[in-house]
PDB file as gemmi writes it, atoms N, CA and C in Angstrom:
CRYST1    1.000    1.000    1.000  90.00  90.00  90.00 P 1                      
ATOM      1  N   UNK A   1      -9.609 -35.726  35.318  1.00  0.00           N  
ATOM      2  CA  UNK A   1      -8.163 -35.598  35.273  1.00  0.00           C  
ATOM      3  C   UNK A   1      -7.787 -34.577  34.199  1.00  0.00           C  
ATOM      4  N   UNK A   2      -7.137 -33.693  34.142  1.00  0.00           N  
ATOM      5  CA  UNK A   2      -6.405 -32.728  33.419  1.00  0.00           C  
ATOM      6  C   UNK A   2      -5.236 -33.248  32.657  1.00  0.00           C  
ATOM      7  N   UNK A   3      -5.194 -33.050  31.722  1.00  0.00           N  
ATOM      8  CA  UNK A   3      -4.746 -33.293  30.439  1.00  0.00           C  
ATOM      9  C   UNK A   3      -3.485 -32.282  30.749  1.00  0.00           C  
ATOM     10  N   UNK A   4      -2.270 -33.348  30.327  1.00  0.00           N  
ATOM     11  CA  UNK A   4      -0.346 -33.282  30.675  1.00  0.00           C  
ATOM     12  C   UNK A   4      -0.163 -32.065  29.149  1.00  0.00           C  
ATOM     13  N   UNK A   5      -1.040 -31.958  28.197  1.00  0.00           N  
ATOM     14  CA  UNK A   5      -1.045 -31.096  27.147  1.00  0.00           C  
ATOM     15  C   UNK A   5      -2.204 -30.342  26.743  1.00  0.00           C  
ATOM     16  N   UNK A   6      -2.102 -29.105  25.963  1.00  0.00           N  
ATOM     17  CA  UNK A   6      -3.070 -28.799  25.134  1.00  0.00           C  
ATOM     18  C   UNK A   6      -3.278 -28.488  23.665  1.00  0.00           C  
ATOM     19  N   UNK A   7      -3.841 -28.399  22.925  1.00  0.00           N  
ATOM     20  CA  UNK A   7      -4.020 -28.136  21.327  1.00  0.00           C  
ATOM     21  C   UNK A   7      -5.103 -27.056  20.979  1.00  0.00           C  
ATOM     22  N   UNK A   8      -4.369 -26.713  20.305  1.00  0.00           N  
ATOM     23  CA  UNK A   8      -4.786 -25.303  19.851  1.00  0.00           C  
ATOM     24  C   UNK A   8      -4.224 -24.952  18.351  1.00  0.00           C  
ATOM     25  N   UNK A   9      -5.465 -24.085  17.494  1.00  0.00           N  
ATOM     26  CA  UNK A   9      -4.530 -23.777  16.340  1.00  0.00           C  
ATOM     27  C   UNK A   9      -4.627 -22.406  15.952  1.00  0.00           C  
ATOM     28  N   UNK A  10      -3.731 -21.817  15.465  1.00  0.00           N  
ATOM     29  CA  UNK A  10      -3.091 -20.572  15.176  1.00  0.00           C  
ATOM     30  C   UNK A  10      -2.367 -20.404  13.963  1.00  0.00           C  
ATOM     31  N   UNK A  11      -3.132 -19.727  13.109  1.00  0.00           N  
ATOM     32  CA  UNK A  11      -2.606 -19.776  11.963  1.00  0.00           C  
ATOM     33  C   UNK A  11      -2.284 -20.745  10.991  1.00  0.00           C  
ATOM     34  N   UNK A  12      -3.417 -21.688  10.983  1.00  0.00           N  
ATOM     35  CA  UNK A  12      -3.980 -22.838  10.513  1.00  0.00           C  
ATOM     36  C   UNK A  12      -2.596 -23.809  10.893  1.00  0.00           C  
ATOM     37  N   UNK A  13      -2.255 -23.719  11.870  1.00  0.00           N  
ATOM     38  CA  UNK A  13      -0.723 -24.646  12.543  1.00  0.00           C  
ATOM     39  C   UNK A  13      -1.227 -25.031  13.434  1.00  0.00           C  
ATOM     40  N   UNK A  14      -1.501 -26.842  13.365  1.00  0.00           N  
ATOM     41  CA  UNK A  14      -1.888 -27.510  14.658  1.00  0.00           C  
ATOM     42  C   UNK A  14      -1.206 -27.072  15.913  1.00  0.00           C  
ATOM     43  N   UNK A  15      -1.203 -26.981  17.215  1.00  0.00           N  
ATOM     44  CA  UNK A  15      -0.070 -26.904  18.412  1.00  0.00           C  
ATOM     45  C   UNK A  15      -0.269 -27.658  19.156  1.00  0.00           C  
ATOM     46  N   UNK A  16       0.606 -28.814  19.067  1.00  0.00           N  
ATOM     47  CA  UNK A  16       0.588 -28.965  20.743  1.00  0.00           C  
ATOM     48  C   UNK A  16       1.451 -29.336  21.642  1.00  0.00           C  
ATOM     49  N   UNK A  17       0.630 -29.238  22.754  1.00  0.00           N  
ATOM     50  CA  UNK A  17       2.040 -28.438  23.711  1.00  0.00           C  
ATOM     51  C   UNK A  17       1.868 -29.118  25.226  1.00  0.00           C  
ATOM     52  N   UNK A  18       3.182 -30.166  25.327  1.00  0.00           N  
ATOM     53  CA  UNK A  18       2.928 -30.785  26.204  1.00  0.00           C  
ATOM     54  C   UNK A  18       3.943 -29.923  27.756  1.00  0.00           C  
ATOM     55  N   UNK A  19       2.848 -30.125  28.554  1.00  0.00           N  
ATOM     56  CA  UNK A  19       3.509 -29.134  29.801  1.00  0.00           C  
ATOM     57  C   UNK A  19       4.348 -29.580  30.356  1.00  0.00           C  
ATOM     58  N   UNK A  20       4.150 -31.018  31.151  1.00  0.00           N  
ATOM     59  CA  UNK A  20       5.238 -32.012  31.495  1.00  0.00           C  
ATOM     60  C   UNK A  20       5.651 -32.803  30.871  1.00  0.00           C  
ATOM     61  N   UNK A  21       6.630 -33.862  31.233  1.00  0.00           N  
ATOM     62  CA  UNK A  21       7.311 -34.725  30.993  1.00  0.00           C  
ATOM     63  C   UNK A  21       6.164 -35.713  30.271  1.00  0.00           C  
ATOM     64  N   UNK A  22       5.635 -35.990  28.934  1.00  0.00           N  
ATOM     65  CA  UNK A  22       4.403 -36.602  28.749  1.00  0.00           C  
ATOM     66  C   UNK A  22       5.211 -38.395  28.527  1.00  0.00           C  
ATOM     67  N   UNK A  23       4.453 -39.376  29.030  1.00  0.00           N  
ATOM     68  CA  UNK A  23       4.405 -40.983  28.914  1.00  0.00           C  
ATOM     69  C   UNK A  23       3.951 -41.233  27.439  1.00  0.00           C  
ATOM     70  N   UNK A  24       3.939 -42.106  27.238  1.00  0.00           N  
ATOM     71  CA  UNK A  24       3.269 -42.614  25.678  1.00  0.00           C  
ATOM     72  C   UNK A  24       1.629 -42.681  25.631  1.00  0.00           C  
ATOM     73  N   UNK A  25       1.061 -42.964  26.381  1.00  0.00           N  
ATOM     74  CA  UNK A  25      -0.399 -43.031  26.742  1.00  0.00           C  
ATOM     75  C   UNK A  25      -0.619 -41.111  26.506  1.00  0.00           C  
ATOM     76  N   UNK A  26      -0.217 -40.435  27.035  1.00  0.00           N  
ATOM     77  CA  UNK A  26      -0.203 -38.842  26.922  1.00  0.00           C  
ATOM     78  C   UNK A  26       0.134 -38.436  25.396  1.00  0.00           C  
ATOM     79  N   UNK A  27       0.975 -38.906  24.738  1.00  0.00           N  
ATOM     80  CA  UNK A  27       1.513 -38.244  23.387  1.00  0.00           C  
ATOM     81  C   UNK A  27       0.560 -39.196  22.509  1.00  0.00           C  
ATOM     82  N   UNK A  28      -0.357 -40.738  22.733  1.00  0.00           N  
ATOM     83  CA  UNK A  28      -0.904 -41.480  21.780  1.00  0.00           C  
ATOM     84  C   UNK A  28      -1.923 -40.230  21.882  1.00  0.00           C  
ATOM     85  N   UNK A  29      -2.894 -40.340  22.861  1.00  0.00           N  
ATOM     86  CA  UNK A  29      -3.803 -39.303  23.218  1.00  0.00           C  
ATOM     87  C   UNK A  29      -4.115 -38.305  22.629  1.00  0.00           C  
ATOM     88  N   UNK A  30      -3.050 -37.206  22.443  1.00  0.00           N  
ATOM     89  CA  UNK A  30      -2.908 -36.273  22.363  1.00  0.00           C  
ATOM     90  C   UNK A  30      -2.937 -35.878  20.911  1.00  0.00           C  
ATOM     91  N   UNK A  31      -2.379 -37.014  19.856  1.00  0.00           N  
ATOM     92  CA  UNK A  31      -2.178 -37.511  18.634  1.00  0.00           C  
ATOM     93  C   UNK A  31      -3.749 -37.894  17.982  1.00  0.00           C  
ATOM     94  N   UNK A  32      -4.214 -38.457  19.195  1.00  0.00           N  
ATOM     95  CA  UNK A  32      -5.810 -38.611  18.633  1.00  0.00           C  
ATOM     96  C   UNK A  32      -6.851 -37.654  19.231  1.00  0.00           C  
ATOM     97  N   UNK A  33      -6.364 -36.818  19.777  1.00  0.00           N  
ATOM     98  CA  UNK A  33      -7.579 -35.620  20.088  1.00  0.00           C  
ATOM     99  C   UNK A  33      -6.999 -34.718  18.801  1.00  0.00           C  
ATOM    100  N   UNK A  34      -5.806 -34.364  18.564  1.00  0.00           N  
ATOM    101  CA  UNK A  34      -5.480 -33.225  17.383  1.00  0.00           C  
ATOM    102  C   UNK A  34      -6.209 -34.076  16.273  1.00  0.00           C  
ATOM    103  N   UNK A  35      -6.229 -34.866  15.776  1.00  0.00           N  
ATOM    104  CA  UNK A  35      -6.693 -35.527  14.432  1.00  0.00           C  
ATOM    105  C   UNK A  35      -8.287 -35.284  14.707  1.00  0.00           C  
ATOM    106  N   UNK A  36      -8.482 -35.006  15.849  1.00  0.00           N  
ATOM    107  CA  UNK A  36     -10.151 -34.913  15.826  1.00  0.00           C  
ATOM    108  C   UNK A  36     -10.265 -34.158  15.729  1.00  0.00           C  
ATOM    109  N   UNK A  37      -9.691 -32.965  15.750  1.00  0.00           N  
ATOM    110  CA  UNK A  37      -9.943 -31.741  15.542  1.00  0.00           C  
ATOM    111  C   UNK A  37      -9.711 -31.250  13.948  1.00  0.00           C  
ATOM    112  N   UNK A  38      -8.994 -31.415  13.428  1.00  0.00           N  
ATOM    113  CA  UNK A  38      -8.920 -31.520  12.082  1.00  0.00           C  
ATOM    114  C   UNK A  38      -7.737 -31.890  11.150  1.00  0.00           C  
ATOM    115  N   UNK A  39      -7.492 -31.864   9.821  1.00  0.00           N  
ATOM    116  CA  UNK A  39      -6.328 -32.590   9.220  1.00  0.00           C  
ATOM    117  C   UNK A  39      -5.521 -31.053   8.658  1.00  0.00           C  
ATOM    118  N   UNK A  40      -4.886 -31.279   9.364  1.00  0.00           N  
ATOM    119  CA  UNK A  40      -4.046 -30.189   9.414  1.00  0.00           C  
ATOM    120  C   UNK A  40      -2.695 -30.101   8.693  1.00  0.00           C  
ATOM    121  N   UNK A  41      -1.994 -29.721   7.675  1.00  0.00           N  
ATOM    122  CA  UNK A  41      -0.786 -30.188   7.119  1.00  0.00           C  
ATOM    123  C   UNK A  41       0.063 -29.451   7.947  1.00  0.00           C  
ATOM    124  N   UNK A  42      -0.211 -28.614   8.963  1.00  0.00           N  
ATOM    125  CA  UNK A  42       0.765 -28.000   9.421  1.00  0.00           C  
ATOM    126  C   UNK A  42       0.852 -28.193  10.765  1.00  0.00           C  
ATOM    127  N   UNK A  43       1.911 -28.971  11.525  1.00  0.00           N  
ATOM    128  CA  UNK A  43       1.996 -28.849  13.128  1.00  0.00           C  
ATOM    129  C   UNK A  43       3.078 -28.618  13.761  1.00  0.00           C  
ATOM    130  N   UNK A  44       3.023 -28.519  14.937  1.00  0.00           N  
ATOM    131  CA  UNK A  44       3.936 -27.936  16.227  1.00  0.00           C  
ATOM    132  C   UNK A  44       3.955 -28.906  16.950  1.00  0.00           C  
ATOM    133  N   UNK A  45       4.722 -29.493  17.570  1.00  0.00           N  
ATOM    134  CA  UNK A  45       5.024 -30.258  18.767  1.00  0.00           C  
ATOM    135  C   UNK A  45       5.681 -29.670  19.975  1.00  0.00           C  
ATOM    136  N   UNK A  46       5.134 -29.165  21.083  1.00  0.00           N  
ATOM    137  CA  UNK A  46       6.061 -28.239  21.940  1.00  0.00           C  
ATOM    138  C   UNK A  46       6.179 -29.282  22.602  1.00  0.00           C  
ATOM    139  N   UNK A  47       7.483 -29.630  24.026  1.00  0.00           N  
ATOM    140  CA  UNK A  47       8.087 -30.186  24.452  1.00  0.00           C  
ATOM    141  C   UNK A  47       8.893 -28.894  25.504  1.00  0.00           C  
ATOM    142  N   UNK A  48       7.578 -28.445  26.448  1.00  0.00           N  
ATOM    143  CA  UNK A  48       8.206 -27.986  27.651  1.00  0.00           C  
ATOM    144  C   UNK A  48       9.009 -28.271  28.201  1.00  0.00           C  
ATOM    145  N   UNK A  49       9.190 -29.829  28.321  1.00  0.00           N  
ATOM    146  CA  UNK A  49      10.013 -30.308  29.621  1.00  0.00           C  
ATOM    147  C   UNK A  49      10.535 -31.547  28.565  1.00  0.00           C  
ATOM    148  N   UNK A  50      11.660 -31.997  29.478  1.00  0.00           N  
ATOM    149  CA  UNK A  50      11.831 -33.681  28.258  1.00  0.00           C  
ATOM    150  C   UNK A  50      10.926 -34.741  28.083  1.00  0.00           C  
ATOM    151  N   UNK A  51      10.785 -35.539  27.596  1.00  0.00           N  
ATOM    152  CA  UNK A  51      10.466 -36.367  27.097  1.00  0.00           C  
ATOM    153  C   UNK A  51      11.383 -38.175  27.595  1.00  0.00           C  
ATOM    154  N   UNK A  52      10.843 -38.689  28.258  1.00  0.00           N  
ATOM    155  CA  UNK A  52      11.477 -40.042  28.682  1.00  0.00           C  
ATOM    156  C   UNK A  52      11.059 -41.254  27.878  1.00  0.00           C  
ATOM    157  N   UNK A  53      10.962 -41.437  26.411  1.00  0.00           N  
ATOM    158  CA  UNK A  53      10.382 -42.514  25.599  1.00  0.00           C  
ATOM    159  C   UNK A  53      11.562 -43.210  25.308  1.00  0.00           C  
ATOM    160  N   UNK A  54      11.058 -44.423  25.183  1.00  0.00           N  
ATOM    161  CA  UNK A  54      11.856 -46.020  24.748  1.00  0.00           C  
ATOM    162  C   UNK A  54      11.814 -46.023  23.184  1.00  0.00           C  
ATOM    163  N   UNK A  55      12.849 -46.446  22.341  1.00  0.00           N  
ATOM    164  CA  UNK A  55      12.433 -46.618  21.105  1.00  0.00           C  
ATOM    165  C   UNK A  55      11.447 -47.314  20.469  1.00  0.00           C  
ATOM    166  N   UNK A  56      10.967 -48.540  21.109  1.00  0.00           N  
ATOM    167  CA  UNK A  56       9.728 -48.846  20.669  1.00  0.00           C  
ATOM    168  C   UNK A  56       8.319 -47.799  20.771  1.00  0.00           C  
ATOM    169  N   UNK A  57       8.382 -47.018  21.561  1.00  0.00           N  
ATOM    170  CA  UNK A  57       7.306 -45.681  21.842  1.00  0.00           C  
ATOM    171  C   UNK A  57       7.502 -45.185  20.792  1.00  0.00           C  
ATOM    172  N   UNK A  58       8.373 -44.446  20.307  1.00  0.00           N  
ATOM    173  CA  UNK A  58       9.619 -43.668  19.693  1.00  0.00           C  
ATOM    174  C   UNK A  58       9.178 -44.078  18.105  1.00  0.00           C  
ATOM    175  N   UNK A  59       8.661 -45.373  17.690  1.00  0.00           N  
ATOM    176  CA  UNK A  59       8.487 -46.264  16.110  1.00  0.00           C  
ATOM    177  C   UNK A  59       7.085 -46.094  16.661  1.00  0.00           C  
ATOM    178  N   UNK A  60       6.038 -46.620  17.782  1.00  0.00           N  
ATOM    179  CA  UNK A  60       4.646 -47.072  17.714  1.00  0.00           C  
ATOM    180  C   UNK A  60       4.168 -45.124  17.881  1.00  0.00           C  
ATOM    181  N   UNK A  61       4.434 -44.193  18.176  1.00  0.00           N  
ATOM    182  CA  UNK A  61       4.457 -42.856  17.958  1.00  0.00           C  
ATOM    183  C   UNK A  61       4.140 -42.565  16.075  1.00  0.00           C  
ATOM    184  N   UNK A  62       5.355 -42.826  15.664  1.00  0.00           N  
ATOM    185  CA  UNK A  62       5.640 -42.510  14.304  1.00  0.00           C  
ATOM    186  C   UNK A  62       4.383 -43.166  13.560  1.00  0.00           C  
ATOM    187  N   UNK A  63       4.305 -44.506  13.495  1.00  0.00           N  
ATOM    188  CA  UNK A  63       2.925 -44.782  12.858  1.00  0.00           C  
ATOM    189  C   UNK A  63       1.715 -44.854  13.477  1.00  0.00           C  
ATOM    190  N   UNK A  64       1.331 -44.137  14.517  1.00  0.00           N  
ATOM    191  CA  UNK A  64       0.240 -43.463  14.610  1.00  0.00           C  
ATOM    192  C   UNK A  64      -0.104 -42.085  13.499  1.00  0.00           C  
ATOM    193  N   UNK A  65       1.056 -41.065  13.537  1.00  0.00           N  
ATOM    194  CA  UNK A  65       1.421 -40.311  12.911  1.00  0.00           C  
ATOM    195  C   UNK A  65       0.946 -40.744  11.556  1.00  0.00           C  
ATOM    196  N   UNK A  66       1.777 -41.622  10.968  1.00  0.00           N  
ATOM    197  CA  UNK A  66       1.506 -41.859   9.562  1.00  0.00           C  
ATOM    198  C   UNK A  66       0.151 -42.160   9.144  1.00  0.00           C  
ATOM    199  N   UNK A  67      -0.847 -42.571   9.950  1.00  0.00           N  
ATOM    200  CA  UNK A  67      -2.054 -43.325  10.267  1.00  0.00           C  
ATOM    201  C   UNK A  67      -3.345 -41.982   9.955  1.00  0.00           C  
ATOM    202  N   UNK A  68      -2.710 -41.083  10.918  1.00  0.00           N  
ATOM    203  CA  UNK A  68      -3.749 -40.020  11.296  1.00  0.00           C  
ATOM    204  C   UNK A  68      -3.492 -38.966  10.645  1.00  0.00           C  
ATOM    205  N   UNK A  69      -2.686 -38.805  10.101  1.00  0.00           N  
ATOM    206  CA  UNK A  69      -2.188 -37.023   9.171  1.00  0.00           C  
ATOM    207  C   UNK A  69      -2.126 -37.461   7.498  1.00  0.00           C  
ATOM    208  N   UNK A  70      -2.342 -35.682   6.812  1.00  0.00           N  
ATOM    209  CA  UNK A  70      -2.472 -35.949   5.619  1.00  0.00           C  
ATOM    210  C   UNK A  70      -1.154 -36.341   5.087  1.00  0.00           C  
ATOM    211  N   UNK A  71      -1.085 -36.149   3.645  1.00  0.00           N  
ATOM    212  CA  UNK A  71       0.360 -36.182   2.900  1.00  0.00           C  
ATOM    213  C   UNK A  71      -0.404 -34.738   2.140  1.00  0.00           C  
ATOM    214  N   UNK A  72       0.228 -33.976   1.598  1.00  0.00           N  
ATOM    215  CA  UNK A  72       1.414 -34.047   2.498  1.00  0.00           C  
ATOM    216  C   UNK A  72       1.564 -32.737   3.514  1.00  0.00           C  
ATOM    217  N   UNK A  73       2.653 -32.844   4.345  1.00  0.00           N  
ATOM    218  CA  UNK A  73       2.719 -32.193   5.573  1.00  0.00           C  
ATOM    219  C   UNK A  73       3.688 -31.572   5.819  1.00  0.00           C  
ATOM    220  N   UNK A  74       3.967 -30.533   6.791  1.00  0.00           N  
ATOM    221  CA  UNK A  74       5.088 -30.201   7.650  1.00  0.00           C  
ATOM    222  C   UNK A  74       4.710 -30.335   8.991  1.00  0.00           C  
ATOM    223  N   UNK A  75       5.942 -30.783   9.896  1.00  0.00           N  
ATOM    224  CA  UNK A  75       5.915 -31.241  11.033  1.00  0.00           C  
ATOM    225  C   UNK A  75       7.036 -30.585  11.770  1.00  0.00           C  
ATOM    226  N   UNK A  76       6.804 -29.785  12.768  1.00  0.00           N  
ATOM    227  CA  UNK A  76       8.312 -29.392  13.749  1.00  0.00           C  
ATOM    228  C   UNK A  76       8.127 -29.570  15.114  1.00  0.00           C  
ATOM    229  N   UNK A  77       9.181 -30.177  15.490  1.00  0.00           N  
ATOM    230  CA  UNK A  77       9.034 -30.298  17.017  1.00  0.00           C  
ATOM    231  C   UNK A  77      10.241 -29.570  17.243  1.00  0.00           C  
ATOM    232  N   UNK A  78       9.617 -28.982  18.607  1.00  0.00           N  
ATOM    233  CA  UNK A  78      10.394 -28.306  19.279  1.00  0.00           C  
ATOM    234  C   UNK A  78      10.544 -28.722  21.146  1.00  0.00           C  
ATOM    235  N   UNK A  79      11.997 -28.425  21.016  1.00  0.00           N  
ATOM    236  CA  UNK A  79      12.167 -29.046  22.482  1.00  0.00           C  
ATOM    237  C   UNK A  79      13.448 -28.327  22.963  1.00  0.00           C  
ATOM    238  N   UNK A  80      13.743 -28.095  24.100  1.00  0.00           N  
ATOM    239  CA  UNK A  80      15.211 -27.264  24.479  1.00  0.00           C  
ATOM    240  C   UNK A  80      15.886 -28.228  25.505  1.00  0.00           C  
ATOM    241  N   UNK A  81      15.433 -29.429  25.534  1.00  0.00           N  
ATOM    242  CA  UNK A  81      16.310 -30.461  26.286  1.00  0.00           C  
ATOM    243  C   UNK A  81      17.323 -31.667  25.053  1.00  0.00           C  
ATOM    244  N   UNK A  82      18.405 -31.923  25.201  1.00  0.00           N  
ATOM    245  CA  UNK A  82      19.620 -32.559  24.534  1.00  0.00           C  
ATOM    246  C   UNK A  82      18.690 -33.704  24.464  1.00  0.00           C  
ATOM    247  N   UNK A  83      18.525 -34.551  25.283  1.00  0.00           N  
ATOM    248  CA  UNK A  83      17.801 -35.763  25.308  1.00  0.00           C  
ATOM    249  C   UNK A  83      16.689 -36.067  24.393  1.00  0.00           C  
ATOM    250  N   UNK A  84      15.783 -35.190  24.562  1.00  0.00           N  
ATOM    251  CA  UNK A  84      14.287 -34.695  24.050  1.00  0.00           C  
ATOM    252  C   UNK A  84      14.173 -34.791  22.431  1.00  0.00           C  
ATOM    253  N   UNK A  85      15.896 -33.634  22.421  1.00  0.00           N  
ATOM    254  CA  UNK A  85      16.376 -33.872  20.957  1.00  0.00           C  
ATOM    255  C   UNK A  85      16.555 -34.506  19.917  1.00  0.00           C  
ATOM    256  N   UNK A  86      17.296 -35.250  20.494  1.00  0.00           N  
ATOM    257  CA  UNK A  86      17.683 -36.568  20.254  1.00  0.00           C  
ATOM    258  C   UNK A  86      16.857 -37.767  19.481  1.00  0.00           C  
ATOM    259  N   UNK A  87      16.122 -37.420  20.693  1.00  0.00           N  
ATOM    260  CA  UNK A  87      14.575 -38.398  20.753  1.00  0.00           C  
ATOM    261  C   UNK A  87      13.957 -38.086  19.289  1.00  0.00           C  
ATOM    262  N   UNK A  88      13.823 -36.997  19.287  1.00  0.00           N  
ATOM    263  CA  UNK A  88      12.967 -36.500  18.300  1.00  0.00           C  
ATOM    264  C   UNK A  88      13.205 -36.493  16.929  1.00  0.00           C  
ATOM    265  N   UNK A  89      14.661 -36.602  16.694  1.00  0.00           N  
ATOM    266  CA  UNK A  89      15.231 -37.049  15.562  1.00  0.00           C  
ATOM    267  C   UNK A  89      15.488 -38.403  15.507  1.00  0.00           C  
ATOM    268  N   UNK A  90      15.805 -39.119  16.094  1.00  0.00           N  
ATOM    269  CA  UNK A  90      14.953 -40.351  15.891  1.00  0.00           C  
ATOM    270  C   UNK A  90      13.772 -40.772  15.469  1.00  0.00           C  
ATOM    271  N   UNK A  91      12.584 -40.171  16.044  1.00  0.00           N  
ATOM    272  CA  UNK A  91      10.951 -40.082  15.374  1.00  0.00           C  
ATOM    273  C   UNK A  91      11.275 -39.454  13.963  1.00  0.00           C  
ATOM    274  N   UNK A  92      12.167 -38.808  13.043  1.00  0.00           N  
ATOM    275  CA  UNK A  92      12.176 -38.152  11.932  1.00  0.00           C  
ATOM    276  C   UNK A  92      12.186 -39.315  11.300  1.00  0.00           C  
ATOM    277  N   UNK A  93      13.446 -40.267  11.529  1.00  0.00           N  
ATOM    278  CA  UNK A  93      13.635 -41.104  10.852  1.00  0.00           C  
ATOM    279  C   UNK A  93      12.719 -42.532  10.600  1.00  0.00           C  
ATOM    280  N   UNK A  94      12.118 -42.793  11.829  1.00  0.00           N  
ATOM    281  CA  UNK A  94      10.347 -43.377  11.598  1.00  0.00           C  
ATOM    282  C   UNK A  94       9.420 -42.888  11.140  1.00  0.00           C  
ATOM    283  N   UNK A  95       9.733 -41.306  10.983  1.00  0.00           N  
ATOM    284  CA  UNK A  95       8.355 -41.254  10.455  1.00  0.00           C  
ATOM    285  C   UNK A  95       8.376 -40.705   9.255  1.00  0.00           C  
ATOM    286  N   UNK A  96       9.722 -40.930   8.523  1.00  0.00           N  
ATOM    287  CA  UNK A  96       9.713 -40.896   7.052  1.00  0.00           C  
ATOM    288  C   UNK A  96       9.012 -41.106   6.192  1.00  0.00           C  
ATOM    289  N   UNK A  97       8.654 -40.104   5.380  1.00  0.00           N  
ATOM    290  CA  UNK A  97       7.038 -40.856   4.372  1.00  0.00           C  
ATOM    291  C   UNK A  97       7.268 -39.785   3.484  1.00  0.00           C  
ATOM    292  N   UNK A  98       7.290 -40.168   1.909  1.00  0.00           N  
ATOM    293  CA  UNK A  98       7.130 -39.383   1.111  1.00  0.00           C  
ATOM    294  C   UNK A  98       5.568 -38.121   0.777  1.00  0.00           C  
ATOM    295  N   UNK A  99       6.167 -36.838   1.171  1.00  0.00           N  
ATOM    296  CA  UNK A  99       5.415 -35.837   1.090  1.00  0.00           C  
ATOM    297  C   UNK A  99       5.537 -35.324   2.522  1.00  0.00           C  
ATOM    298  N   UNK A 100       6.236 -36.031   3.482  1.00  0.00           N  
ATOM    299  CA  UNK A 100       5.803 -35.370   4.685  1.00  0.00           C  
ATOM    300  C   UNK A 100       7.512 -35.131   5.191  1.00  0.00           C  
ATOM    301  N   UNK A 101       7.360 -33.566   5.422  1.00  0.00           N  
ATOM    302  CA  UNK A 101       8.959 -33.058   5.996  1.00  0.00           C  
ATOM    303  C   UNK A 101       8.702 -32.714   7.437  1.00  0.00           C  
ATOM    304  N   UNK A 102       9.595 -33.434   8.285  1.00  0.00           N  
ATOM    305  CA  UNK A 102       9.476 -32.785   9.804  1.00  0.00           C  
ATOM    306  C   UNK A 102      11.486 -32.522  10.385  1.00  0.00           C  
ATOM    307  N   UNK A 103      11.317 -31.501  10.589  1.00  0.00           N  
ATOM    308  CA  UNK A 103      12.542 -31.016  11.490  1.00  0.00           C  
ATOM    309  C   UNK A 103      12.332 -30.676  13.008  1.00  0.00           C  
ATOM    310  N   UNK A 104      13.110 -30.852  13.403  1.00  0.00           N  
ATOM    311  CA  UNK A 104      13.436 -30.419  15.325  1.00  0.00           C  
ATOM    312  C   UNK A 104      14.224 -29.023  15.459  1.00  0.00           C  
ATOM    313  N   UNK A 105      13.693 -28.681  16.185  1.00  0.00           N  
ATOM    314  CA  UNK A 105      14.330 -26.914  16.701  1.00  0.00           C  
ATOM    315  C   UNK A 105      14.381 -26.952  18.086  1.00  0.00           C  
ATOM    316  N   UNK A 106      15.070 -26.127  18.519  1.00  0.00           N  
ATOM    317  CA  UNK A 106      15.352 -25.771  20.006  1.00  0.00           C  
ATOM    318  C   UNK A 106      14.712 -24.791  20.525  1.00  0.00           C  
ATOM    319  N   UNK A 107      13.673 -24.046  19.503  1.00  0.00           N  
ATOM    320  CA  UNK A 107      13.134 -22.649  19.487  1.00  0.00           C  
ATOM    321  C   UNK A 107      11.790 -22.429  19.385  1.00  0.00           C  
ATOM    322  N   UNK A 108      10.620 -22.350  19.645  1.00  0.00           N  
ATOM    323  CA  UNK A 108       9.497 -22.105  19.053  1.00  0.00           C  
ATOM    324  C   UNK A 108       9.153 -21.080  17.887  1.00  0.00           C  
ATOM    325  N   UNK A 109       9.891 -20.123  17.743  1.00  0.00           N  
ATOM    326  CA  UNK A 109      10.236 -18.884  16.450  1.00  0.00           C  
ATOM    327  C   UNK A 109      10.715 -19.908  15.523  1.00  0.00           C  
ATOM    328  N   UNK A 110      11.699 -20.377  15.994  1.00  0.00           N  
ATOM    329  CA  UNK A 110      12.626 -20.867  14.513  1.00  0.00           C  
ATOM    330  C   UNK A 110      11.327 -21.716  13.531  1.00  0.00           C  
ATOM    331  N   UNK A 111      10.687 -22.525  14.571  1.00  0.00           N  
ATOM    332  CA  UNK A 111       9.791 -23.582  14.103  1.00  0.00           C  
ATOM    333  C   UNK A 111       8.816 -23.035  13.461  1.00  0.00           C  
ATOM    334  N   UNK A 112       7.870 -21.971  14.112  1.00  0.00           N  
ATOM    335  CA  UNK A 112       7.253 -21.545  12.880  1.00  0.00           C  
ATOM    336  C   UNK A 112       7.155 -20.816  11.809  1.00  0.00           C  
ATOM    337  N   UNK A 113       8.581 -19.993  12.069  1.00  0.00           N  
ATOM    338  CA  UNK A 113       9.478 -19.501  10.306  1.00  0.00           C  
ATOM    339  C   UNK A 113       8.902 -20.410   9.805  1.00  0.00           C  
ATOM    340  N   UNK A 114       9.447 -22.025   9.750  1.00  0.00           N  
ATOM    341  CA  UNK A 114       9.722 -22.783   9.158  1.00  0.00           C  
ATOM    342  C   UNK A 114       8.879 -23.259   8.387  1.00  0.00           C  
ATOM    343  N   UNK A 115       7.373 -23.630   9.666  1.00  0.00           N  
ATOM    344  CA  UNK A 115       6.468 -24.057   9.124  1.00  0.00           C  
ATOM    345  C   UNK A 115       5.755 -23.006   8.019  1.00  0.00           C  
ATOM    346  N   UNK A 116       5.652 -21.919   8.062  1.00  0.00           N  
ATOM    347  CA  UNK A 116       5.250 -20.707   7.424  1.00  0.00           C  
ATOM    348  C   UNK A 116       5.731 -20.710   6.201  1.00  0.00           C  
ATOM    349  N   UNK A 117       7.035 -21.623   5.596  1.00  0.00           N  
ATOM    350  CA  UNK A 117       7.525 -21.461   4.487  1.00  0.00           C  
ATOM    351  C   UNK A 117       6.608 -21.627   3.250  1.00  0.00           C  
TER     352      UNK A 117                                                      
END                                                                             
């Protein structure tokens, strides 16, 4: 079966980049193949398409996150759907942790200005 994302890094910036609409089983996944690859303080979350998660996904997401990444970090997701958005600032606020800053963009440029800071 082919994998709904891929990861890749570029400029020591984790990526990854989900093609479709990814389920929670797809984004846990995906969360534990990047950590296998290495500890990265710097990542990308692309979000081709929206995202359909429940807030409990939305909190059991976030502390995976906290689980598997260093401190400290930058984190940007990027997504160009309202919903997706949304979503994703919600996950900011779960996955609050001192040392680790994550913002949402609508842009893939904007995001890695950002991360680049």
């Amino acid at each position: 079966m082919l994998n709904n994302y891929s990861i890749e890094v570029v400029d020591s910036i984790c990526v990854v980049r989900y093609h479709h609409k990814p389920t929670l089983s797809e984004v846990l996944s995906s969360i534990d193949d990047a950590s296998d690859i290495g500890n990265f303080n710097r990542r990308l979350w692309i979000y081709e398409e929206s995202a359909d998660l429940q807030i409990y996904e939305i909190q059991r997401i976030a502390s995976l996150c906290k689980e598997k990444w260093p401190v400290p970090s930058k984190v940007a997701i990027v997504t160009p759907n309202t919903v997706t958005f949304g979503l994703a600032r919600m996950h900011d606020v779960y996955r609050e942790q001192e040392g680790v800053e994550t913002r949402v963009f609508r842009t893939e440029n904007e995001a890695i200005v950002w991360l680049k800071k």
